[in-house]
KOLKOLRO-628120 format. One record per residue (C-alpha): x, y, z; residue in three letters. Coordinates in steps of 0.001 Angstrom, whole numbers, padded with zeros to 6 digits, always signed. Each point is the difference from the previous one (the first is absolute). Example, Ala and Ser with C-alpha at 12.3 -4.5 7.8 and 13.67 -1.06 7.14 Angstrom:
residues 2
+012300-004500+007800ALA +001370+003440-000660SER 
***
This chain:
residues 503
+000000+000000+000000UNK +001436+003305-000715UNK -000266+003050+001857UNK -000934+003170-001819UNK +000550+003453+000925UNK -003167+002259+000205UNK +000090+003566+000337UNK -003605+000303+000762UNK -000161-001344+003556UNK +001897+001993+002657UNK +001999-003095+001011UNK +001239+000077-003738UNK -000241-003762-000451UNK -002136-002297-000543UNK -000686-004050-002110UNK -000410-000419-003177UNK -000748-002902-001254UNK +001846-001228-003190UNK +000386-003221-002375UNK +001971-003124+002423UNK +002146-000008-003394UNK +000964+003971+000345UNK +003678+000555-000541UNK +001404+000608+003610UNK +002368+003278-000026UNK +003776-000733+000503UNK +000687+000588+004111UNK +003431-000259-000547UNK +000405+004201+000228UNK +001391+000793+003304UNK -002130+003558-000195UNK -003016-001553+000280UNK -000197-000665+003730UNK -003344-001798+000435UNK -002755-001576-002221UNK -001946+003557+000379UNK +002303+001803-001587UNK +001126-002926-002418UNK -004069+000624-001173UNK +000419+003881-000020UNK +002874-000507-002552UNK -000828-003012-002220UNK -003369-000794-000936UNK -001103-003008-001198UNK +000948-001642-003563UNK -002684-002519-001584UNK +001344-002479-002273UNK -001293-000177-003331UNK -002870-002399+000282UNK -001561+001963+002839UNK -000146+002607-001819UNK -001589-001976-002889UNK -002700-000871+002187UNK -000490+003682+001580UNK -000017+000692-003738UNK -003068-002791-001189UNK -002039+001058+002754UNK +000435+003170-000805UNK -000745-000366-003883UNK -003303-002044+000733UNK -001224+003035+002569UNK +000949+002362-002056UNK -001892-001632-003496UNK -003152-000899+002275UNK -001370+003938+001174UNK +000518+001289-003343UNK -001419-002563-002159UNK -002989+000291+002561UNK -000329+003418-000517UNK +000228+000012-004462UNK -002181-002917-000083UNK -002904+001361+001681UNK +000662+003455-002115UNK -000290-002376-003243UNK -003329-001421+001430UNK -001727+002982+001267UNK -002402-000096-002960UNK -001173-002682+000299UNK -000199+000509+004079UNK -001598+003002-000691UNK -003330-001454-002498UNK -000232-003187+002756UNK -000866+002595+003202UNK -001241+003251-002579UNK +002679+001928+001667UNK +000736+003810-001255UNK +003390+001300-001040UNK +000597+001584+003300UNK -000818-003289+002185UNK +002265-001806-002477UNK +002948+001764+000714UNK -000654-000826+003634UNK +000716-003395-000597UNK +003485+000760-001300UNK +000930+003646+002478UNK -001820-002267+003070UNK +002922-002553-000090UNK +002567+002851-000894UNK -001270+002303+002892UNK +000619-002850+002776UNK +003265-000925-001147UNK +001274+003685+000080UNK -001999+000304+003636UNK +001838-002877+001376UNK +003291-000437-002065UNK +002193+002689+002242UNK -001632-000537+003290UNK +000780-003954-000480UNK +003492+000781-001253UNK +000951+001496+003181UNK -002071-003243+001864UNK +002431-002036-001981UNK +003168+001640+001268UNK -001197-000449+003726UNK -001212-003298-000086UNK +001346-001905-003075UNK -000514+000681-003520UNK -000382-004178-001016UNK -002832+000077+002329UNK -001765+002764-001239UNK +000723-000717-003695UNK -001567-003838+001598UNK -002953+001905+000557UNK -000701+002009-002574UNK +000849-002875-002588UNK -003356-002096+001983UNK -002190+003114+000634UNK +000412+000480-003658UNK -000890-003504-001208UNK -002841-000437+002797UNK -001799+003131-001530UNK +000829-001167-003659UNK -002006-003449+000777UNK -002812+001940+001580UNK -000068+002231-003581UNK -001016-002895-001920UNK -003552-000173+002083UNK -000229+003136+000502UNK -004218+001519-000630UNK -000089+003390-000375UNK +002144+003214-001036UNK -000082+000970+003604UNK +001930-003032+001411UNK +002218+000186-003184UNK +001362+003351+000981UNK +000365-000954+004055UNK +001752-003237-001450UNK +002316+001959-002401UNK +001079+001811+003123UNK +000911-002793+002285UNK +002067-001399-003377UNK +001663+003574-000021UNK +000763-000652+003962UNK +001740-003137-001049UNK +001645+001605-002838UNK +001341+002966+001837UNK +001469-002527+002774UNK +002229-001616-003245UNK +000833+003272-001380UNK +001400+001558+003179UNK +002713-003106+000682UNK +000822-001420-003149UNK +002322+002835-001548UNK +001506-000119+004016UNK +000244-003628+000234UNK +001806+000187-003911UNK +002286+002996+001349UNK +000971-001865+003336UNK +001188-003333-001708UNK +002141+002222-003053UNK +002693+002093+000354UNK -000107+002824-001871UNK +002683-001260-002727UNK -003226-002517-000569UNK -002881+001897+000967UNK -000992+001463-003483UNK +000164-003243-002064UNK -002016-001842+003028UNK -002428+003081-000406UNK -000301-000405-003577UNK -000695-003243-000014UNK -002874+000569+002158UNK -001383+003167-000992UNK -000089-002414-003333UNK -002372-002472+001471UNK -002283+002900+000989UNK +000085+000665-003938UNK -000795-003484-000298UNK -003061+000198+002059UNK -000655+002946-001963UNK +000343-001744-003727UNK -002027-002571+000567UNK -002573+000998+002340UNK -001710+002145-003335UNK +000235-003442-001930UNK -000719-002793+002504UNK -002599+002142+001867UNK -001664+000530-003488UNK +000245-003716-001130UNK -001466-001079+003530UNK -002710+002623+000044UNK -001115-000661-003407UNK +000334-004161+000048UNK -000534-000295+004120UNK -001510+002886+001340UNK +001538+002911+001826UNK -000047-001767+003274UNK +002902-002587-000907UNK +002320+002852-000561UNK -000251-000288+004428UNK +000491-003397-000183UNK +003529+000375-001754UNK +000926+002277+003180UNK -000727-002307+002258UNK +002041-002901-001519UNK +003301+002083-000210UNK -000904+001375+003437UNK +000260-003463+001149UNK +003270-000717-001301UNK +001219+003074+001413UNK -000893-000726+003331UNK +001468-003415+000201UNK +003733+001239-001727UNK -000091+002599+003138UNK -001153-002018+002403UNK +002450-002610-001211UNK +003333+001176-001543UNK -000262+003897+001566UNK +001979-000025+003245UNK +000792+003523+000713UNK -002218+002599+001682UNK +001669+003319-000814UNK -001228+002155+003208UNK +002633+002961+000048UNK -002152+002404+002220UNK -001261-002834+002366UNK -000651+001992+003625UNK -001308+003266-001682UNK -003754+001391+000449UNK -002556-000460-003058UNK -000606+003651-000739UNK -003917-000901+000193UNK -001418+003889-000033UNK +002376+000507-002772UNK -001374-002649-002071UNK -003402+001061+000759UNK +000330+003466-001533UNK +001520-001335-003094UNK -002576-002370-000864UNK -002737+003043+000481UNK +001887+001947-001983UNK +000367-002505-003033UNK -003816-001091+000270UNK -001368+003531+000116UNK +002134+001005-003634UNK -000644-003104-001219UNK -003550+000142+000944UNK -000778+003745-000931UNK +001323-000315-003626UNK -002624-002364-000662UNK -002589+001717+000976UNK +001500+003234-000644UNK -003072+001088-002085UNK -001724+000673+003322UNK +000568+002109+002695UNK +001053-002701+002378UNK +002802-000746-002372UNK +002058+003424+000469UNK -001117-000243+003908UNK +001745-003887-000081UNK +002978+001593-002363UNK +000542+002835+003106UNK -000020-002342+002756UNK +002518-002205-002216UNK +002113+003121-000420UNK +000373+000690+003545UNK +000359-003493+001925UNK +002851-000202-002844UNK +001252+003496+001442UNK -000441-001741+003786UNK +001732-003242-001145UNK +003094+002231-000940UNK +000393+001741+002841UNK -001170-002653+002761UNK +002609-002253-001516UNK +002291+002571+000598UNK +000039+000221+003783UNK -000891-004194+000994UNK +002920-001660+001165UNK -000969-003473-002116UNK -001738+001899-002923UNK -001336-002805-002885UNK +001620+002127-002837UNK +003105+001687+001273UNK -000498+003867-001916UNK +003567-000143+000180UNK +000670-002208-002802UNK -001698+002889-001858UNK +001516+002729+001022UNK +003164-001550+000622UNK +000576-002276-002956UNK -000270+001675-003587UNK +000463-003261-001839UNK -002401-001886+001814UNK -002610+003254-000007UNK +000111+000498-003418UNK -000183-003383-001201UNK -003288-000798+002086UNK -001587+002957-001621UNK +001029-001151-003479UNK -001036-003175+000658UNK -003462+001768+000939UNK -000304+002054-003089UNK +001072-002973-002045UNK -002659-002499+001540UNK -002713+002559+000092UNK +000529+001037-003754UNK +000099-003768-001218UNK -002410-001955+001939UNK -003259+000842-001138UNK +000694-000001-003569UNK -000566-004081-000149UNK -003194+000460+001778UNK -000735+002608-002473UNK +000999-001827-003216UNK -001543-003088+001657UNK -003670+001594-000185UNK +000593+001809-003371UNK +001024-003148-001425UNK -002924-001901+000682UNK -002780+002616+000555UNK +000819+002007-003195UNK +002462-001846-002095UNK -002451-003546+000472UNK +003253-002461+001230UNK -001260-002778+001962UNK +002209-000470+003168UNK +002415-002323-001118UNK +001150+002143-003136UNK +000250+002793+002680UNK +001985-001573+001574UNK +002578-001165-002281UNK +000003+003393-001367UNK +000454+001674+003161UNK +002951-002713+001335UNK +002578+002108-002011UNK +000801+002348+002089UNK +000570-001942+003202UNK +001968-002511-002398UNK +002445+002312-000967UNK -000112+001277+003655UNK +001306-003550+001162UNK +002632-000197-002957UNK +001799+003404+000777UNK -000325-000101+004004UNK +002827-002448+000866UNK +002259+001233-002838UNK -000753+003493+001529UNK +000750-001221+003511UNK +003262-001704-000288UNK +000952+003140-001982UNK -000645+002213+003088UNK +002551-002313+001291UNK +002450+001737-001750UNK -001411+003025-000945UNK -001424+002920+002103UNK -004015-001364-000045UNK -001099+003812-000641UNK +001312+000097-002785UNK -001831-003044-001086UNK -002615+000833+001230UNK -000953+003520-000999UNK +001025-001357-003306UNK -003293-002615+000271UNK -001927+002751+001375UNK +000653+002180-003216UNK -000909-002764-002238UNK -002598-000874+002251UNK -001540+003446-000793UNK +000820-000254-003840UNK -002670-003282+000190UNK -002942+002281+001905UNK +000585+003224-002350UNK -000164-002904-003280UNK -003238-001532+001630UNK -001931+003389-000008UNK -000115-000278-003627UNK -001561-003386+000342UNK -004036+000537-001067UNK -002575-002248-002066UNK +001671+000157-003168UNK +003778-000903+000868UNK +001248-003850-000816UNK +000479-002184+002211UNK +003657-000101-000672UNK +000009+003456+001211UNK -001127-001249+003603UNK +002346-002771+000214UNK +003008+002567-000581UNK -001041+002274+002916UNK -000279-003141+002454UNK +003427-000827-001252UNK +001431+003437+000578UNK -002102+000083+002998UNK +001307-003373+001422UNK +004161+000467-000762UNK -000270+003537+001605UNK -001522-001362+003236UNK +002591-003042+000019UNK +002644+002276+000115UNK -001862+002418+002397UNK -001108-002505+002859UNK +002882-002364+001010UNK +002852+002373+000262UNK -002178+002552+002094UNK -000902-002492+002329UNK +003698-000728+000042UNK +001057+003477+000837UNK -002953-000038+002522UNK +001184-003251+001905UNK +003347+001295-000544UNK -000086+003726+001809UNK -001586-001626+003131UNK +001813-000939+002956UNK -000506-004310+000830UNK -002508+001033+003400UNK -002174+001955-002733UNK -000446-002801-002813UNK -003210-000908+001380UNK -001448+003639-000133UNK +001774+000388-003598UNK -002009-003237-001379UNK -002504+001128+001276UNK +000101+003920-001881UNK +001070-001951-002966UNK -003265-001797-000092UNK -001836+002594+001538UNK +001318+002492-003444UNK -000929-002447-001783UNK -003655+000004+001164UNK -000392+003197+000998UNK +000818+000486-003661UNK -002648-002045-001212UNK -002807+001233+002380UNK +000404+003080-001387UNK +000203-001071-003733UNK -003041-001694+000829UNK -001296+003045+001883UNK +000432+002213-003222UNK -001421-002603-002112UNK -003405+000285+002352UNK +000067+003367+000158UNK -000427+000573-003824UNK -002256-003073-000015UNK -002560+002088+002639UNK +000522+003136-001842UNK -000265-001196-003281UNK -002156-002896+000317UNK -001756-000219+003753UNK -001292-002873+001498UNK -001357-002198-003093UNK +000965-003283-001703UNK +002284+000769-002917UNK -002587-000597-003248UNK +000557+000760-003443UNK -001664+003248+000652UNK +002736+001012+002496UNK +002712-001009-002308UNK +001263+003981-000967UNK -000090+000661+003454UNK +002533-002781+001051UNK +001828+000427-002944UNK +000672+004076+001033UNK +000622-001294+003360UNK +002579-002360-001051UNK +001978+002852-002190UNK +000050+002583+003007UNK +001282-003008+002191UNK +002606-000672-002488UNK +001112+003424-000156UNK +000137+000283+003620UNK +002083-002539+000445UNK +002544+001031-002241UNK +000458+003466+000916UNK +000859-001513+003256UNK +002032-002500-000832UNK +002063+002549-001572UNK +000282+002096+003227UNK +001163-003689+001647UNK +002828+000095-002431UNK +001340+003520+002273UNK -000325-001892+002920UNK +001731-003330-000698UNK +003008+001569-001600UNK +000242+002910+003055UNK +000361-002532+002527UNK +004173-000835-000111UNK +001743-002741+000197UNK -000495-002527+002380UNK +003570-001030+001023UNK -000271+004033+001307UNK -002461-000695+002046UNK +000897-000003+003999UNK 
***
């Protein structure tokens, strides 16, 4: 067993937990006086097949949220004639799942840090599984939603301790090809959720898509249960910041909440209170002693501020465009769900092809440069996609996806790289969990814009032939949105410096 030092706890040590194959440190140096400091100078080294296994585990939870999540986007349609759901309660079903993991995915990071990130990722992997059986029965649109919320729970529990888990087993010589590798999986869940969840919706029904979850959830389980022996816990002996946590999720709810029903007056009251519990988060986090998102490694770290918010600005100008095309393509262009699919697995294709070439090469080169050059090409594919309308080929699609899926290859890996990378080892819990919590963040408010101009534009109604203009303005303003500020993201990535100047 090897001792570990942890700065969070005022005694400065405490257990970790590693692999009963982990490389033991040489304790031949006569400086090193006593096992503690032995563990303050030399942590642990993991020999090349427990990292493989860190690695598969991570891979399958890191293919099963996000082929979840494009799936159920591909099968929405069809969701949506079954229950006679409007556009607005449709989107639910998609920002519902997004919403919870962004509530939970930083409070539960922190949680992971105290009490051991394998036991938390444990739980999120069977939380998320549990609620994906219970989808498959599921009645009504109401218990959909609630359902799609406990499934975010899970899935913010896996976001906030995989990237930490990754980052504790790698040294950072390794780090960016590990992170490629499973930042390419995600793509993978990505490519063929579109396709799979369309052939299973059209051939099986939309309910098997759940039934796919639950299988790989499964195997998940028993690899960590089984061949998982660590249980990273570098602030074990701090408080849970619980007020903290509280004020977040209020804030995140009430912005998420009030842009979908920003039409009304309740919306701007909901987008206010949002505003201002964010303001309180800020500055209460300031002045606890155990705060669940340091401020200081904002204000303190330039590489790891800047890359969050690029990360933001990329994620919130990309998201929603699949969930847009996905409706376009079958309510106005007439594809069934399988040829939407397959149309639509482009992007994430080329996604998975570029990642892990682009995050070995932040390996070796600075990863802002790589990635502000995805982020520019990233914003070349939106700014080519606004001249998509009714009239353009087909072809003409498939070469946006394409530019849109190598620019975000060589955007996401080596900025999650220079994220992991500019935090200290006692914050890698915390850093998963902004990674993920970018990420989604991101998305919510892609998919926040997209409802917006969906309640302006359309309001509450099922999307008919006779709404058709109206969705198709809706999807041009959203497109033009988005790539206006993806090009303000490509400031902000390339502003941050380099991370090997990073304190």
């Amino acid at each position: 067993m090897i001792r570990n030092a942890n700065p969070c706890e005022e005694s400065k040590l405490t257990k970790m937990v590693s692999f009963p194959g982990a490389v033991k440190p040489d304790t031949s140096n006569p400086e090193l006086k006593s096992p503690d400091d032995l563990s303050l100078n030399s942590p642990p080294v993991f020999s090349g097949t427990e990292k493989g296994i860190v690695l598969l585990i991570a891979v399958l939870a890191g293919f099963l949220t996000p082929f979840d999540g494009a799936a159920v986007n591909i099968a929405l349609p069809t969701i949506a004639s079954e229950f006679h759901m409007d556009v607005i309660a449709l989107s639910w079903i998609a920002t519902a799942y997004l919403l919870a993991a962004a509530l939970f995915l930083v409070p539960f990071g922190k949680i992971a840090d105290i009490y051991g990130r394998k036991k938390i990722f444990l739980y999120g992997i069977g939380i998320f599984a549990a609620a994906s059986l219970a989808m498959t029965m599921v009645p009504s649109t109401n218990m959909m939603v609630i359902l799609r919320v406990v499934q975010g729970l899970g899935s913010g529990m896996i976001f906030g301790t995989t990237v930490a888990i990754l980052s504790s087993v790698f040294p950072p010589g390794e780090r960016g090809k590990a992170l490629g590798i499973y930042i390419t999986s995600v793509y993978f869940g990505l490519s063929l959720g579109p396709f799979l969840g369309g052939v299973l919706t059209q051939y099986f029904g939309w309910r098997s898509i759940f039934f796919v979850n639950v299988s790989l959830g499964i195997i998940c389980i028993l690899l960590v249960t089984w061949k998982l022996k660590g249980d990273w816990a570098d602030c074990r002996g701090e408080r849970f910041d619980l007020t903290g946590s509280v004020i977040y999720g209020i804030a995140i709810v009430a912005v998420m909440y009030g842009l979908s029903v920003a039409t009304e007056g309740a919306g701007y009251t909901l987008l206010l209170v949002g505003v201002v519990a964010g303001i309180l988060f800020v500055l209460y986090e300031q002045r606890t002693a155990f705060p669940v998102l340091d401020m200081k490694l904002f204000t303190g770290n330039r590489a790891f501020a800047f890359s969050n918010i690029a990360a933001l600005i990329n994620y919130s100008a990309t998201f929603a465009v699949t969930f847009l095309l996905s409706l376009d393509l079958q309510f106005t262009k007439g594809f069934t769900p399988e040829h939407a699919g397959i149309i639509l697995i482009v992007q994430p294709a080329m996604q998975a092809i570029v990642s892990p070439i682009a995050g070995k090469l932040s390996d070796r080169i600075e990863p802002a440069i790589v990635a502000s050059a995805g982020m520019a090409l990233t914003a070349a594919g939106l700014i080519l996609l606004i001249f998509f309308t009714e009239t353009s080929s087909l072809w003409y699609l498939i070469v946006c996806l394409v530019v849109l899926g190598v620019g975000f290859g060589l955007f996401s890996s080596p900025n999650t790289n220079a994220i992991m990378s500019s935090v200290e080892k006692r914050n890698y819990g915390v850093a998963s969990g902004m990674v993920g919590t970018m990420r989604l963040l991101g998305q919510m408010l892609s998919m926040g814009i997209a409802m917006l101009l969906f309640a302006i534009m359309i309001g509450p109604v099922e999307i008919t032939p006779a709404y058709y203009p109206q969705f198709q303005a809706s999807l041009h303003i959203g497109l033009i949105l988005f790539a206006i500020s993806c090009v303000v993201g490509v400031f902000f990535s390339l502003v941050r410096g380099r991370v090997s100047e990073t304190p």
